[in-house]
C-alpha positions in Angstrom: 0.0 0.0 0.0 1.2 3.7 -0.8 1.5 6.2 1.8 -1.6 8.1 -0.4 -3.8 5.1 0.7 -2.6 4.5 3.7 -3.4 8.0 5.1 -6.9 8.0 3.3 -7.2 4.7 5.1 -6.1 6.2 8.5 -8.9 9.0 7.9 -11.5 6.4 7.2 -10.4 5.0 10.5 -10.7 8.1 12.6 -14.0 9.1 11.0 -15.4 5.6 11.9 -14.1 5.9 15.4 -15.5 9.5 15.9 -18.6 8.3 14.6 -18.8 5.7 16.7 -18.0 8.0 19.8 -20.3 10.4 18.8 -23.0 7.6 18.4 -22.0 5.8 21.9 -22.7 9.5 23.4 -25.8 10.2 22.2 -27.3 6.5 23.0 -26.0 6.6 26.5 -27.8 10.4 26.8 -30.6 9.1 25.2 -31.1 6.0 27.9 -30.2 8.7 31.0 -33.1 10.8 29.6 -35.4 8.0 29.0 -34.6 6.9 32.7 -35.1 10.4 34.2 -39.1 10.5 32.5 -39.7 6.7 33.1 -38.3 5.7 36.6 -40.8 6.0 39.2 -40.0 9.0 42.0 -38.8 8.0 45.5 -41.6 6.6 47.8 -42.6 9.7 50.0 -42.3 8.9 54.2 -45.6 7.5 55.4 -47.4 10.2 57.3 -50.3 10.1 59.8 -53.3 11.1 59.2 -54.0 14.3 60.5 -55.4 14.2 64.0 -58.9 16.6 64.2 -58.2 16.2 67.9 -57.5 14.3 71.2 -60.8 13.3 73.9 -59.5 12.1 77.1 -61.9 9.7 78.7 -61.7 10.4 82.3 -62.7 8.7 85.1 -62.6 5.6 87.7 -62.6 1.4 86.7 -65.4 1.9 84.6 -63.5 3.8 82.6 -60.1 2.3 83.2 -62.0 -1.2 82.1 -61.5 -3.2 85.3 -61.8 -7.0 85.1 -61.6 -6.8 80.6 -58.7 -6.2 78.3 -58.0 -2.9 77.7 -59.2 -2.8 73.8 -62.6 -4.2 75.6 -62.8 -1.1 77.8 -64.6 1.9 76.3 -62.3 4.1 75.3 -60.9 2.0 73.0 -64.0 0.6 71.4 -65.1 4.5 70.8 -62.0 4.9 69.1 -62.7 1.9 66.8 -65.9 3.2 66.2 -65.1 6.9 65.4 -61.9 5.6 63.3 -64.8 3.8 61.4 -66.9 6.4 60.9 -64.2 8.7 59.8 -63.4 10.7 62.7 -59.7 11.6 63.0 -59.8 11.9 67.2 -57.5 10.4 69.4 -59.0 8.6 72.3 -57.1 8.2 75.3 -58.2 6.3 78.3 -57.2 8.4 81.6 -59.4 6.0 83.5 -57.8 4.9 87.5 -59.6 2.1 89.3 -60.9 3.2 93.0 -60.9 6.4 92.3 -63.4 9.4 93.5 -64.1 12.8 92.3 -61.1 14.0 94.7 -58.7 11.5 93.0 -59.8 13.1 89.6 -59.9 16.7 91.0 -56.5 15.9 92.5 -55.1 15.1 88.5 -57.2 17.3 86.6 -54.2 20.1 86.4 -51.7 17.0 85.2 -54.4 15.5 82.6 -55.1 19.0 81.0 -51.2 19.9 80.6 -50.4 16.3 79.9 -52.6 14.9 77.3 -53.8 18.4 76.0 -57.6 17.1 75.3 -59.9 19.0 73.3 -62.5 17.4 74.6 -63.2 15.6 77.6 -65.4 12.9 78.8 -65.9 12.8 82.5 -67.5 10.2 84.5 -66.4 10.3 88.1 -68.8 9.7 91.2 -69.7 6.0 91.7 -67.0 5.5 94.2 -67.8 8.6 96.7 -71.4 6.7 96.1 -70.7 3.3 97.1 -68.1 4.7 100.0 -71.7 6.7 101.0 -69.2 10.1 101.1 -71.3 13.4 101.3 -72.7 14.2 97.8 -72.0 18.0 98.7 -68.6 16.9 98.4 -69.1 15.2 95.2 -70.6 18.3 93.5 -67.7 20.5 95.1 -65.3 18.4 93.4 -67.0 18.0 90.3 -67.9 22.4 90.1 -64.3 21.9 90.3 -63.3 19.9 87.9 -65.5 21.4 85.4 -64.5 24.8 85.8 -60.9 23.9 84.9 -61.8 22.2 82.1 -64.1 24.9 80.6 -61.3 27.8 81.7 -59.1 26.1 79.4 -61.8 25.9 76.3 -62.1 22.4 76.7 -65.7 20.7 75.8 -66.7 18.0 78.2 -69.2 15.6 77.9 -70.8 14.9 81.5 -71.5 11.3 82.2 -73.9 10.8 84.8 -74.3 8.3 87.7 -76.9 6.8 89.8 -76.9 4.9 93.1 -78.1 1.8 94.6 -81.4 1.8 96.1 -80.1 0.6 99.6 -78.1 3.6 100.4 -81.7 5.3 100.6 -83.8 7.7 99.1 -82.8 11.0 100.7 -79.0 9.9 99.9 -80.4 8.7 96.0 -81.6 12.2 95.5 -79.7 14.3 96.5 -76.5 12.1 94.6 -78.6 12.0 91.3 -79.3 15.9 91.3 -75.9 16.6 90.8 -75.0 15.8 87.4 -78.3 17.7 85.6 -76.9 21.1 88.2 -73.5 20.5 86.5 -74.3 20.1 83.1 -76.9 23.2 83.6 -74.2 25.6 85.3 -71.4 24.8 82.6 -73.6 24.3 79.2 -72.3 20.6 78.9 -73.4 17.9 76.7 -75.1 15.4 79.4 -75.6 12.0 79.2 -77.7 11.2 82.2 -77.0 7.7 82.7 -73.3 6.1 81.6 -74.7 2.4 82.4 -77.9 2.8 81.1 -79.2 -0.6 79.4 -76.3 -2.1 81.4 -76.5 -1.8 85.4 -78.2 -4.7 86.5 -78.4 -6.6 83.6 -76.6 -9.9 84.5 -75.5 -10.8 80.4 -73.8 -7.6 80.1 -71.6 -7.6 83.8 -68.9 -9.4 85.5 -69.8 -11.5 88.7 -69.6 -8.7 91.0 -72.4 -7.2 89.0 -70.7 -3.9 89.2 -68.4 -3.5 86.2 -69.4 -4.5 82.5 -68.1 -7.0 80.3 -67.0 -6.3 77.0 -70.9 -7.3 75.6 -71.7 -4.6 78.2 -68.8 -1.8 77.0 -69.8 -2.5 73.3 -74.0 -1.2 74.8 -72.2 1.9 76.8 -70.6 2.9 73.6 -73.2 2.3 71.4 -75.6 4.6 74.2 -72.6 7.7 74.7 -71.5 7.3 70.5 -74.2 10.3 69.5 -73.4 13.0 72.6 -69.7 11.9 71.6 -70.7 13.3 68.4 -72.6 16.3 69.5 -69.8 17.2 71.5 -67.2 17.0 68.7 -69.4 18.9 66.6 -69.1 21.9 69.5 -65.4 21.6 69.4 -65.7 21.9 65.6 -67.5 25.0 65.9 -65.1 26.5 68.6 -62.1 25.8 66.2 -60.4 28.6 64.5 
């Protein structure tokens, strides 16, 4: 070969090669693009739903759920149900076995800057009942209670209570007058009777006949469910 056809030859050679660069270039840009429009974005973090607001359920064992597992006490069913039903409010069960109105007076500071409820159910009084303690002390404690809880903008709901027929009629009385004076005074949303359809029905309590079973939490939530909802439609209103 000449050295006139071997330099075309080495030209052929370099075209190619640049060609093939070039080509190389543009495929692998092509791919990065095609990559960039097709690939599917990164996964975002799961978040929580957004929480409307918090109800604390406040009270003694019945509210605690003595003698049943604690997703059979009520709290926790009402939170099923209102999950179910599409309300986004956290339930918390700030229930303490034994306890009297002065127990829950004697938290109430601690549960309002603890748990920062926006709405809270109270049932408190059975205990000062069966112990036979002075209802003018009950209704002290519960005037209380309730005046905390509205200072702070908190809606309650107000669960009533009644007594056992042998502690007498005067004593029955002047114990069940307390909770309709309450709800009066402070404008709360009243449910007269927490264990109505419940108290002395033997299908729906445990052997002492005092505290429910979970057949008999599943009838107090189904009974408090709509002043629940009532009172979550006050705190809607209330919100900014």
């Amino acid at each position: 070969m000449n050295k006139k056809n071997a330099k075309r030859c080495a030209g052929w050679r370099r075209a190619v090669s640049g060609l093939l660069l070039t080509t190389l270039i543009l495929a692998v840009a092509c791919c990065d693009a095609q990559r960039g429009t097709d690939a599917t974005p990164p996964a975002k973090p799961d978040r929580q739903a957004a929480v409307e607001g918090t109800i604390v359920a406040l009270g003694d064992s019945l509210t605690a759920g003595l003698g049943v597992p604690e997703e059979n006490a009520y709290p926790a069913v009402l939170a099923r149900k209102l999950e179910a039903k599409g309300y986004a409010y956290r339930v918390v069960n700030a229930g303490v076995s034994g306890e009297t109105s002065s127990g829950a007076l004697s938290r109430i500071d601690w549960v309002i800057a603890s748990l920062n409820p926006d709405i809270v159910i109270l049932e408190t009084g059975a205990n000062d009942g069966l112990r036979g303690i002075d209802p003018n002390l009950l209704e002290a404690n519960l005037d209380k209670i309730c005046a905390r809880l509205k200072a702070k903008n908190i809606e309650v709901l107000l669960a009533g209570m009644k007594m056992l027929p042998n502690l007498g009629p005067e004593y029955i009385k002047a114990f069940g007058g307390i909770y309709p004076r309450m709800a009066s005074k402070y404008d709360l949303v009243f449910m007269p009777f927490i264990l109505k359809d419940v108290a002395g029905d033997p299908s729906l309590n445990q052997p002492d006949k005092l505290h429910p079973t979970a057949q008999g939490y599943a009838r107090i939530v189904d009974n408090i469910y709509p002043y629940v909802l009532q009172t979550i439609e006050r705190h809607r209103q209330r919100k900014p």
